[in-house]
N, C-alpha and C positions, 0 to 999 in steps of 0.2 A: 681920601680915595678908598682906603681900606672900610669904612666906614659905608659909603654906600654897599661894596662889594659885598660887606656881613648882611646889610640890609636886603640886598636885592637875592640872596642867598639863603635869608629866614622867611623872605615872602615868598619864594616857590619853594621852599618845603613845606610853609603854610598852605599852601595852593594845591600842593600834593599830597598830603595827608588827607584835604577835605573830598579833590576830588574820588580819592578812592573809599572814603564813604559814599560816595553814591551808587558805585556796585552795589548790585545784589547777588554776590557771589564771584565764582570762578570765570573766566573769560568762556570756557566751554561748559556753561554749565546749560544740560537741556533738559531740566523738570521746567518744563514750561506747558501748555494742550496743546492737544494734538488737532489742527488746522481740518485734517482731513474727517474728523471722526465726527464732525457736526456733521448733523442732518437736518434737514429742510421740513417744517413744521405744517402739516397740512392745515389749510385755513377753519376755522370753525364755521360750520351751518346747521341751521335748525332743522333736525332730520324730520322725516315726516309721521313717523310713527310717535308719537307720545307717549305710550305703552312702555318706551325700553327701560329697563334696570338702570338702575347708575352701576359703574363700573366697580370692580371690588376693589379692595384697599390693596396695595401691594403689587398687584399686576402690571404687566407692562400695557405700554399705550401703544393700543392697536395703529399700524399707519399702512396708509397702501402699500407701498413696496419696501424691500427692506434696502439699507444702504447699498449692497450690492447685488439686488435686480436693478436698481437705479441706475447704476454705474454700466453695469452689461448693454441696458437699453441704448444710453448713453454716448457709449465705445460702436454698438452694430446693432444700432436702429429695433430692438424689440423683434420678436417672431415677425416674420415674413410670411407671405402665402406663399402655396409650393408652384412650383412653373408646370406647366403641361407636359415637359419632358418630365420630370423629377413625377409626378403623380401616374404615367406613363409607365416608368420603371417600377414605381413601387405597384403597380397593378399587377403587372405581365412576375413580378416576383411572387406575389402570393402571399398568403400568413404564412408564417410560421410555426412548428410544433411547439407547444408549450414547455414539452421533455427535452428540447433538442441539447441543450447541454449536460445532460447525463445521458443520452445517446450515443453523445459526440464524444466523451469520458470514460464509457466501456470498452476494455480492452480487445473484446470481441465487433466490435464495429473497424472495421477498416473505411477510414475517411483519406487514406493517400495510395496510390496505384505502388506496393514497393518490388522494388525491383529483385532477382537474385541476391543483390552485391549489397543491395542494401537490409536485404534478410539477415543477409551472412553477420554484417558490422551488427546489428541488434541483437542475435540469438549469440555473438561472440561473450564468453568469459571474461569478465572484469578482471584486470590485470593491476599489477602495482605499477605498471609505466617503464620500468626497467630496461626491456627488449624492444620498446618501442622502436617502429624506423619508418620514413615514408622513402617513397621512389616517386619520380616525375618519368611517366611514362612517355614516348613518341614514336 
């Protein structure tokens, strides 16, 4: 009896030393590719110019869209044409000034209607916070 026990004892530690040769490493191990990073190969055709250069050494291979115009198109369907309300608005809007953000950036442009109260808090003195206090008025 003891005899089989040793036996059946030395064949699954035999069993378990071989099967852990067949790992290839760590149970969490994830140097493996990246699934997502493949891209789809556009088909070859015989362009119709004959004239072109072969391509130089080294450079990357030109493809219609890159992995992530693909994806974009993908997720929300590629550029849309604009709807007659939308081309409506953008009429009745107008160009715009080529300057308008340094316009909009000069201290001497007032781009907000301010009020008294709100002159007063911007032309106030920078304080260390100290005296600070607020009231809830009614």
């Amino acid at each position: 009896m003891r005899m089989k026990k040793t036996g059946a004892l030395v064949l699954v530690a035999t069993g378990a030393v071989m099967l852990s040769a067949c790992s290839g490493g760590s149970l969490f191990n994830r140097a493996r590719p990246d699934e997502f990073a493949v891209q789809r190969q556009t088909p070859l055709v015989v362009p119709p110019d004959f004239s072109l250069s072969p391509p130089k050494q080294g450079q990357p291979r030109p493809t219609d869209d890159s992995l992530q115009q693909q994806s974009l198109d993908a997720l929300f369907g590629g550029p849309q044409a604009r709807s007659d309300v939308e081309k409506s608005a953008l009429g009745l809007a107008g160009s715009s000034e080529p300057s308008i953000r340094s316009t909009v950036g000069d201290p001497q442009t007032y781009t907000v209607a301010k009020g008294q109260v709100t002159r007063a808090i911007l032309a106030a003195p920078e304080g260390d916070g100290r005296d600070a206090q607020t009231s809830v008025g009614t």
